[in-house]
KOLLUMKOL-322956 format. One record per residue: residue number from 1; x, y, z of N, C-alpha, C in turn. Coordinates in pm, whole numbers, always signed. Layout:
BEGIN
NUM, X, Y, Z, X, Y, Z, X, Y, Z;
...
***
This chain:
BEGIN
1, +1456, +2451, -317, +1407, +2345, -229, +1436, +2209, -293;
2, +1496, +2139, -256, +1580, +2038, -296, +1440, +1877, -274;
3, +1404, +1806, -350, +1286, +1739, -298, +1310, +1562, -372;
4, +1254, +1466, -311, +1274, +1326, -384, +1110, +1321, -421;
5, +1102, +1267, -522, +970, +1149, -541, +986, +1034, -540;
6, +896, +982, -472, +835, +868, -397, +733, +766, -503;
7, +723, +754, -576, +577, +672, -688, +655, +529, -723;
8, +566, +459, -768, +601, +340, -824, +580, +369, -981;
9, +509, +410, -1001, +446, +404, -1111, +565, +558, -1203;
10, +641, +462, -1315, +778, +568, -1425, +710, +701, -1416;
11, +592, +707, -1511, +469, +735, -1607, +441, +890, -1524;
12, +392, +842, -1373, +387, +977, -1320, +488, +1016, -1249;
13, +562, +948, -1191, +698, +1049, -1184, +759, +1131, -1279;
14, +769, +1088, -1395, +812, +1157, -1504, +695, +1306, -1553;
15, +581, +1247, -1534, +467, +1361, -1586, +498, +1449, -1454;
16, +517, +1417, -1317, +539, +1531, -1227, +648, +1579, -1267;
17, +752, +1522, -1291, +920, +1657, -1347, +868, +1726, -1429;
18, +825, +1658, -1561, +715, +1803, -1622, +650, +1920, -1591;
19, +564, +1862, -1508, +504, +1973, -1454, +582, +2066, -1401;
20, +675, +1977, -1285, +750, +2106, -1196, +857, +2187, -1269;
21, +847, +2172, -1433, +956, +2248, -1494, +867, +2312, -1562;
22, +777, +2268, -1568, +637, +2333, -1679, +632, +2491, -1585;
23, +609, +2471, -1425, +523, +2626, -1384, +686, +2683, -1309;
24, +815, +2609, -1348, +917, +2696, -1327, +916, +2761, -1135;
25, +926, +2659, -1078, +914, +2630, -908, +1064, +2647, -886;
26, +1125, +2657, -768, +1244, +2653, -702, +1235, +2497, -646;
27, +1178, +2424, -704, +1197, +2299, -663, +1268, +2238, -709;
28, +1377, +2201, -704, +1468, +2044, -754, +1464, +1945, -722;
29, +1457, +1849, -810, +1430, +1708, -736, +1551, +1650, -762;
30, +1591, +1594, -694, +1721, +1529, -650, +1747, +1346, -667;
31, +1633, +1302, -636, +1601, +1155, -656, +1468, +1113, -666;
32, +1491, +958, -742, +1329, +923, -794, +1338, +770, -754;
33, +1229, +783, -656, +1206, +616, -607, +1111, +572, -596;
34, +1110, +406, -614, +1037, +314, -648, +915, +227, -526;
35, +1014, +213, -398, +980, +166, -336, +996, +237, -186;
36, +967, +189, -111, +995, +225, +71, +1149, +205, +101;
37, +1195, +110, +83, +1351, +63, +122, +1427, +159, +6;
38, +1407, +161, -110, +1508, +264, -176, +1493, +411, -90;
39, +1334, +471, -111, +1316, +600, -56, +1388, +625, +50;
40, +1359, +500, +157, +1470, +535, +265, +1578, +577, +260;
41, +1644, +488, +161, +1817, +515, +143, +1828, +608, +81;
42, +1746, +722, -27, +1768, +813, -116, +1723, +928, +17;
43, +1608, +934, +78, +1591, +1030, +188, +1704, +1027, +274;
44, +1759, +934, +320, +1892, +949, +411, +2016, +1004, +350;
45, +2046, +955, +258, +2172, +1042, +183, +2125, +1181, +132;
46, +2001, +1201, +70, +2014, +1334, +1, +1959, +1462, +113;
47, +1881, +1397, +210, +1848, +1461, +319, +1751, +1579, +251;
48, +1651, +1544, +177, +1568, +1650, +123, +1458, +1733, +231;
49, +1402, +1832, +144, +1335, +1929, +197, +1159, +1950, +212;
50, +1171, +1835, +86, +1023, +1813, +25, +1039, +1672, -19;
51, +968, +1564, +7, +909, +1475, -44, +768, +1469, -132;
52, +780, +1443, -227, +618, +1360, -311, +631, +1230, -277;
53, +539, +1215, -195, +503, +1050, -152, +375, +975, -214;
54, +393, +870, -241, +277, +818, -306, +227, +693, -165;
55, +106, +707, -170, +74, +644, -73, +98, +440, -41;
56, +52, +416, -161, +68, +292, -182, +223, +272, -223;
57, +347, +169, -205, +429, +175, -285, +475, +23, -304;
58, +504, -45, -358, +553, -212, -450, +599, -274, -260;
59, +647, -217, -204, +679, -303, -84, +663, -232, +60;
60, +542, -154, +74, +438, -79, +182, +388, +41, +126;
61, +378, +128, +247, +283, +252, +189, +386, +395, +280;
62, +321, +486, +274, +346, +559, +263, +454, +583, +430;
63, +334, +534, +504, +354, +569, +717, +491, +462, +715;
64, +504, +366, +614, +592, +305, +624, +701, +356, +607;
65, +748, +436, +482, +855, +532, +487, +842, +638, +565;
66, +727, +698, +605, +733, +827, +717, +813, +774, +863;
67, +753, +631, +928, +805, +574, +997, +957, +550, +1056;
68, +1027, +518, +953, +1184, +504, +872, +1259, +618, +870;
69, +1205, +727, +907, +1279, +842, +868, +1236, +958, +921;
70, +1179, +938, +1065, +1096, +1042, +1128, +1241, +1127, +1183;
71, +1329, +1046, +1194, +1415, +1183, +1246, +1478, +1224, +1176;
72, +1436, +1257, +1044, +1479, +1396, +958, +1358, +1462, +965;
73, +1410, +1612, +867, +1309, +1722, +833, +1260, +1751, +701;
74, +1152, +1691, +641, +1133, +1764, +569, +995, +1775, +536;
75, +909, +1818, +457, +755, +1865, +424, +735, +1722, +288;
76, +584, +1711, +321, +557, +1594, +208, +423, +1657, +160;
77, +393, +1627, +29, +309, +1635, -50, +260, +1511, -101;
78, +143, +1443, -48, +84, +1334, -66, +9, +1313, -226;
79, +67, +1207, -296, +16, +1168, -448, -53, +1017, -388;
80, -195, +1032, -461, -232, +899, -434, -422, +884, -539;
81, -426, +735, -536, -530, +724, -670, -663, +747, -548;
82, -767, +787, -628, -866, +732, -561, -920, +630, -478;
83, -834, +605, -326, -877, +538, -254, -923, +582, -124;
84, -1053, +487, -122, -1151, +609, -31, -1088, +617, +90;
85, -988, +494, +170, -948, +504, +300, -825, +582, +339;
86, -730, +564, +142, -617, +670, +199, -687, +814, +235;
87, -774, +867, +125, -817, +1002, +133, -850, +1021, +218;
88, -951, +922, +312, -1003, +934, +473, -910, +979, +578;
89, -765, +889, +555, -694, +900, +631, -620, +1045, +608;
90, -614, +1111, +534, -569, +1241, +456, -602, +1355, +523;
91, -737, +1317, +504, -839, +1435, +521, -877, +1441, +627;
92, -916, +1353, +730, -868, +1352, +890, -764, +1417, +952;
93, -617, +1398, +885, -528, +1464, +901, -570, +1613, +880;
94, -644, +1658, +800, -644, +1838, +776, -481, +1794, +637;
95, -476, +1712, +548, -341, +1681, +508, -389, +1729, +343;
96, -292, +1793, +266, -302, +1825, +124, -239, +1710, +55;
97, -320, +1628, -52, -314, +1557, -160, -335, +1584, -299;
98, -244, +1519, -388, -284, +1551, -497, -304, +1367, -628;
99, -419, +1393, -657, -465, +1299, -683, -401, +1286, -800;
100, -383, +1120, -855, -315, +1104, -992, -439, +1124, -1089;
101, -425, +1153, -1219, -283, +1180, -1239, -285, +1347, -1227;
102, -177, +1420, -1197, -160, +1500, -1162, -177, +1672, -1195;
103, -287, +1727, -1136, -303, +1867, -1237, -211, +1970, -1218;
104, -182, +2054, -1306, -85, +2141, -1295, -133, +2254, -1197;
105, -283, +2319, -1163, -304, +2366, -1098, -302, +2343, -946;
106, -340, +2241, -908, -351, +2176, -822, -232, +2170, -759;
107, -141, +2097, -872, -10, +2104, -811, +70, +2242, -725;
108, +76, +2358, -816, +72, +2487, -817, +24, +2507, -632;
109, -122, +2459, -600, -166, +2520, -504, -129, +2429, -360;
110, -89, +2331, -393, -7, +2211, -303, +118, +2282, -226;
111, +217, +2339, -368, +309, +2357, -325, +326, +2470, -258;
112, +213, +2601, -255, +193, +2687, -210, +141, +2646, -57;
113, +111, +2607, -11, +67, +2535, +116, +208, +2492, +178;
114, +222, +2415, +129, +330, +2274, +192, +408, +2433, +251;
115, +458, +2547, +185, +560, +2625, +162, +537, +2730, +300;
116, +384, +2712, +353, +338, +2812, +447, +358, +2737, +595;
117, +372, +2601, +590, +313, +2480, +665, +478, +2487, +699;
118, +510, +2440, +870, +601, +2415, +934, +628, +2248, +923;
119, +751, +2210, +912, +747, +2047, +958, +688, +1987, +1067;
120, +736, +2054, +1181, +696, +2057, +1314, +477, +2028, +1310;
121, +419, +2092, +1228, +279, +2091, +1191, +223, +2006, +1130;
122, +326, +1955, +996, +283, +1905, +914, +270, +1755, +990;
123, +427, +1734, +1044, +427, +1546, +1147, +273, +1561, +1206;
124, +213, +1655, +1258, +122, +1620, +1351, +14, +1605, +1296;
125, -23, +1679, +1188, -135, +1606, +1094, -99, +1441, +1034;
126, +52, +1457, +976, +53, +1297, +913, +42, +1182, +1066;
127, +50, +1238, +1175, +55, +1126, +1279, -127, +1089, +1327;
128, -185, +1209, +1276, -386, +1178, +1306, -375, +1092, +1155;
129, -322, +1138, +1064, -337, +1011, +941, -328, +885, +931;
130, -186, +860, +969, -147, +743, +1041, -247, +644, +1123;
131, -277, +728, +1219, -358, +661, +1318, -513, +610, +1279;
132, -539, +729, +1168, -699, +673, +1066, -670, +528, +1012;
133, -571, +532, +928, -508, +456, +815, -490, +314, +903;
134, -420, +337, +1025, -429, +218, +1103, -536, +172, +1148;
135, -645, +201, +1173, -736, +116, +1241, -843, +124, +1062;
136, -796, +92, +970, -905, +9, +833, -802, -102, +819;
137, -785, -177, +916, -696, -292, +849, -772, -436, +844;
138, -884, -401, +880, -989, -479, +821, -1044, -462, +683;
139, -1024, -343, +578, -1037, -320, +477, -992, -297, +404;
140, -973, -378, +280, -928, -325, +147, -963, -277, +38;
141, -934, -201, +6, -945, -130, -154, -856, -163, -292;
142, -936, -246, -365, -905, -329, -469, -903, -188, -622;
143, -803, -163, -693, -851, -86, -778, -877, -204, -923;
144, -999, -205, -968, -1043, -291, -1064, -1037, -189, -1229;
145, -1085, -252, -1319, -1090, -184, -1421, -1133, -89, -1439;
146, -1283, -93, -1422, -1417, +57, -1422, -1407, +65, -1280;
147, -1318, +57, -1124, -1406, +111, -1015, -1310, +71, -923;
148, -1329, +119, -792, -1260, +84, -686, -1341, -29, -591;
149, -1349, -127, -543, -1381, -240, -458, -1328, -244, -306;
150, -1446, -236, -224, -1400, -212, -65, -1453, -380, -42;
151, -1330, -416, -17, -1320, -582, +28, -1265, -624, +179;
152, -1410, -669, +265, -1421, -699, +409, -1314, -823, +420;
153, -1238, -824, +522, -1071, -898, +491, -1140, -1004, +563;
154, -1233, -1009, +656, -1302, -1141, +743, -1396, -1170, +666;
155, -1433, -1113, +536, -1508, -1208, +434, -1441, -1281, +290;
156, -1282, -1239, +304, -1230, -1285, +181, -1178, -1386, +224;
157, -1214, -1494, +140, -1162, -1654, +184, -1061, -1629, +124;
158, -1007, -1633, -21, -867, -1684, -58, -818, -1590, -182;
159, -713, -1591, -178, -668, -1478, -331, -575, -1597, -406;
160, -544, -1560, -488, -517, -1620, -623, -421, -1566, -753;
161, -330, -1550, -738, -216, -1503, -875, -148, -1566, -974;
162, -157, -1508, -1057, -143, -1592, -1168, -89, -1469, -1268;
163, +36, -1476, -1354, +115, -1384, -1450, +54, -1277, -1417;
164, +87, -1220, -1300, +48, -1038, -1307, -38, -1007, -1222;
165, -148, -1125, -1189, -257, -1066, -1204, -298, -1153, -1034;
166, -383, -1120, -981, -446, -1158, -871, -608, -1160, -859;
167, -673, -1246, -826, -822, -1296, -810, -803, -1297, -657;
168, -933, -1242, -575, -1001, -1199, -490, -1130, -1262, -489;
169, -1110, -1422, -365, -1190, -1431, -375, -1329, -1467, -244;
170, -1402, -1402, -255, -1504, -1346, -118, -1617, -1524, -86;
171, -1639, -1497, +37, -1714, -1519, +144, -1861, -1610, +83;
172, -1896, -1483, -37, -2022, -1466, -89, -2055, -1541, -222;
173, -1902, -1552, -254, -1928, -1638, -359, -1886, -1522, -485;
174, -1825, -1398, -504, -1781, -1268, -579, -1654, -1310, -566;
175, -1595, -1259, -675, -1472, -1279, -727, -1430, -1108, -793;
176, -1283, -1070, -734, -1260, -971, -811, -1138, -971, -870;
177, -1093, -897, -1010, -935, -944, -1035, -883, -814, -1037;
178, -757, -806, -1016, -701, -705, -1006, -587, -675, -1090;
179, -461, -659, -1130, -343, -624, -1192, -259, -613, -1112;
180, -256, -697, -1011, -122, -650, -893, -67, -807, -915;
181, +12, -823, -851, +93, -949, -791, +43, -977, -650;
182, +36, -1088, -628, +13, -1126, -487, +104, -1044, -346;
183, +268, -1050, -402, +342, -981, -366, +282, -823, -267;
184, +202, -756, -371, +164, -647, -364, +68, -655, -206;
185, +24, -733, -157, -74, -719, -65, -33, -849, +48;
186, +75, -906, +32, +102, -978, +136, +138, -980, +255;
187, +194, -846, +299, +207, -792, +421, +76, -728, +490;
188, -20, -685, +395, -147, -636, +471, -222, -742, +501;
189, -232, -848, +415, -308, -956, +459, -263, -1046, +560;
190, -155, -1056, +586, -71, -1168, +685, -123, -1116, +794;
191, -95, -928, +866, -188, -909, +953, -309, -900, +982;
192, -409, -925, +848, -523, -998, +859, -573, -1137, +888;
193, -464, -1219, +959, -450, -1364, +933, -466, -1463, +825;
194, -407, -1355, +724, -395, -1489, +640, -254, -1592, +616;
195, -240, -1661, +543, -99, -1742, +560, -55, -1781, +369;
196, +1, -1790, +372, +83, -1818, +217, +131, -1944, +217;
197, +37, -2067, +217, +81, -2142, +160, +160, -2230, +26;
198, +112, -2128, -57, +183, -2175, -140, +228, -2011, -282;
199, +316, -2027, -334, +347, -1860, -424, +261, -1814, -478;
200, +136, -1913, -531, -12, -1852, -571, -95, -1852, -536;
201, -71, -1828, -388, -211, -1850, -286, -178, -1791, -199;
202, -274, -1715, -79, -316, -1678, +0, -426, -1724, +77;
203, -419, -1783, +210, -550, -1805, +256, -585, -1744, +374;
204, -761, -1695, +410, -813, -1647, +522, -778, -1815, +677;
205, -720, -1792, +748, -669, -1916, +836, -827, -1956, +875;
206, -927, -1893, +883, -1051, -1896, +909, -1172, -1976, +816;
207, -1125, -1986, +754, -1206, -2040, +668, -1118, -2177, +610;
208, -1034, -2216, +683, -961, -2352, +622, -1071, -2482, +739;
209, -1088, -2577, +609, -1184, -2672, +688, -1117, -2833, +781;
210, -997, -2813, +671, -957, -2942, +714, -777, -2896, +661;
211, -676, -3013, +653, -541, -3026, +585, -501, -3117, +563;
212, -471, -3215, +502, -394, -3293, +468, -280, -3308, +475;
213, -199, -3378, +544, -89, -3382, +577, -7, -3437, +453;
214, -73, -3428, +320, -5, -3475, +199, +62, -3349, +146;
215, -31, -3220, +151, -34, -3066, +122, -100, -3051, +26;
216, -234, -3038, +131, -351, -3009, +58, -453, -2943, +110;
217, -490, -2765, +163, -586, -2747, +203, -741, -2786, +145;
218, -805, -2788, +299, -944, -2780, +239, -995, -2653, +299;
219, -1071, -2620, +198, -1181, -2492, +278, -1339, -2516, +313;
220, -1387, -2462, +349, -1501, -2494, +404, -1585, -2469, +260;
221, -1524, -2428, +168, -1645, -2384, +60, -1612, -2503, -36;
222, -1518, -2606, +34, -1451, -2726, -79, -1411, -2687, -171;
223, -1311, -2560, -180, -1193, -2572, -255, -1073, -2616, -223;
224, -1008, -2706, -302, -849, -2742, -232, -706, -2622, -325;
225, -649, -2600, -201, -531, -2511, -251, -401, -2614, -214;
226, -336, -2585, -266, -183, -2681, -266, -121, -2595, -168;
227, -14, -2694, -76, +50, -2602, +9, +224, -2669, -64;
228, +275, -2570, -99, +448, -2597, -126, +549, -2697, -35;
229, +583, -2731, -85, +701, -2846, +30, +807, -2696, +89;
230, +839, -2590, +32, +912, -2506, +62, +837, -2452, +204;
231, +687, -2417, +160, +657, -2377, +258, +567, -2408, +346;
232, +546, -2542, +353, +503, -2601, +425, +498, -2596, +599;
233, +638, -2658, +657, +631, -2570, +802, +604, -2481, +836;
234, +631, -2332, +759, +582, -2239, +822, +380, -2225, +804;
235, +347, -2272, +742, +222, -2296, +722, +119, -2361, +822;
236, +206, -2531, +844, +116, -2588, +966, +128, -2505, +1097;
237, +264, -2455, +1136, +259, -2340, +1198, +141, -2280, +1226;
238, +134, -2208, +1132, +28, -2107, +1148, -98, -2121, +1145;
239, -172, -2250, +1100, -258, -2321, +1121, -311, -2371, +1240;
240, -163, -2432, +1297, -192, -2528, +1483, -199, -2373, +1524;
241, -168, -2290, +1561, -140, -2164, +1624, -276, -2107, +1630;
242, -341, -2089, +1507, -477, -2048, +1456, -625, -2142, +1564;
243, -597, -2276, +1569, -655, -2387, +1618, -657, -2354, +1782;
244, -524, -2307, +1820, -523, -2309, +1987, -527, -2184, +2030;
245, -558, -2078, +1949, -625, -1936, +1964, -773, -1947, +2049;
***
C-alpha cells in the first residue's frame, strides 16, 4: 500500500517511518509533506493509497487538502494534537485518529481499520467532519505551553507577532502567547473579520474606534496599531466596507 504523509512538524514524520518499519506493515510511503499546496502536488503525481494527514498544516488544514483532491482514491488516517474541535469534528465523523505523538499500538490498530473501511465510506464520514469543523469558525484553539486555550474570535480584539511568536489579545483584558507566526492563522481569522493592517498585526474590524488617515488605528480599548503604507488600501477597504455593513 503505497501512502504520503501529510505533517508539518520533521520530528513526527520521521518518528512515524519508524514506527511503520518498527511493526513491519505493507505500507510504503512514497512522499513527505509539509504543507496543503505541496501535499497536493505529491498526492497528484504519486496517486497514493493511504494518506497520514495532519489536521492543522503551515498554510490550511486538513478539508483543505481533502477538498483539492476529492477526485482521487485513497483512505486517510488522521494525526492531530489535542484539539478539542478537530477531535469533535473526528469523532462526529465516526473517523479514526491518532493523536501525536504517535503510539505504536494505536498506530497498529488505525491501520487495521483504515484496511477494513472502503473509500467510498470513509469520504462520507470525512464529509460529516468537514461540516462539524465548519461551523466552529467562531472558535479557536490556541496550543499554549501547559494547555490548550478556546479563544471566542468576537471577543479577540487584536493579535500581535513578533520573532516566532504571536500574542492573543482578548476582549477581557487576557492575553495569550503562542509559538506560531501570525502567518499561521491568517486565513482563519480574515473569515472572522479581521484585517491585516500591518505584518505584525491583526485586527477584530469590530472593535476599531476611530483611523487616522496618517496610519494609525484606534481601538476602542485605546490601543494604537500602525497600519503599513504597503498595506494600507487594502485596509481602509475593509474598514469603509465594515462601516456600511
Amino acid at each position: 500500500m503505497q501512502a504520503i504523509i501529510v505533517e508539518d512538524k520533521t520530528y513526527i514524520r520521521k518518528g512515524l517511518l519508524n514506527l511503520l518499519e518498527l511493526i513491519d506493515t505493507d505500507v510504503k510511503v512514497v512522499g513527505e509533506c509539509e504543507s496543503v499546496k505541496e501535499a497536493v502536488i505529491v498526492a497528484k503525481a504519486c496517486k497514493p493509497e493511504l494518506v497520514f494527514l495532519d489536521i492543522n498544516l503551515t498554510d490550511g488544514n486538513a478539508f483543505d487538502f481533502l477538498e483539492q483532491t476529492k477526485h482521487l482514491n485513497f483512505k486517510v488516517i488522521f494525526i492531530t494534537a489535542y484539539e478539542e474541535f478537530a477531535l469533535k469534528a473526528l469523532k462526529m465523523g465516526a473517523i479514526d485518529y491518532l493523536l501525536k505523538p504517535v503510539d505504536v499500538e494505536e498506530l497498529k490498530i488505525a491501520l487495521d481499520k483504515v484496511k477494513q473501511l472502503s473509500v467510498t465510506e470513509q469520504k462520507e464520514q470525512i464529509n460529516v467532519a468537514k461540516q462539524v469543523w465548519n461551523n466552529q469558525e467562531d472558535k479557536l484553539i490556541l496550543s499554549l505551553q501547559d494547555s490548550f486555550q478556546v479563544v471566542d474570535l468576537n471577543e479577540l480584539t487584536y493579535c500581535e507577532s513578533d520573532k516566532g511568536y504571536t500574542t492573543f489579545y482578548c476582549n477581557d483584558g487576557k492575553k495569550h502567547l503562542v509559538s506560531k507566526t501570525l502567518k499561521e492563522f491568517e486565513e482563519r481569522l480574515t473569515k472572522a473579520n479581521f484585517t491585516r493592517p500591518h505584518q505584525s498585526f491583526m485586527v477584530n474590524l469590530k472593535f476599531i474606534d476611530k483611523y487616522d488617515k496618517s496610519g494609525v488605528i484606534h481601538l476602542k480599548n485605546g490601543k494604537k496599531i500602525p497600519v503599513s503604507s504597503r498595506k494600507k488600501e487594502q485596509f481602509v477597504t475593509a474598514f469603509l466596507n465594515r462601516i456600511s455593513d
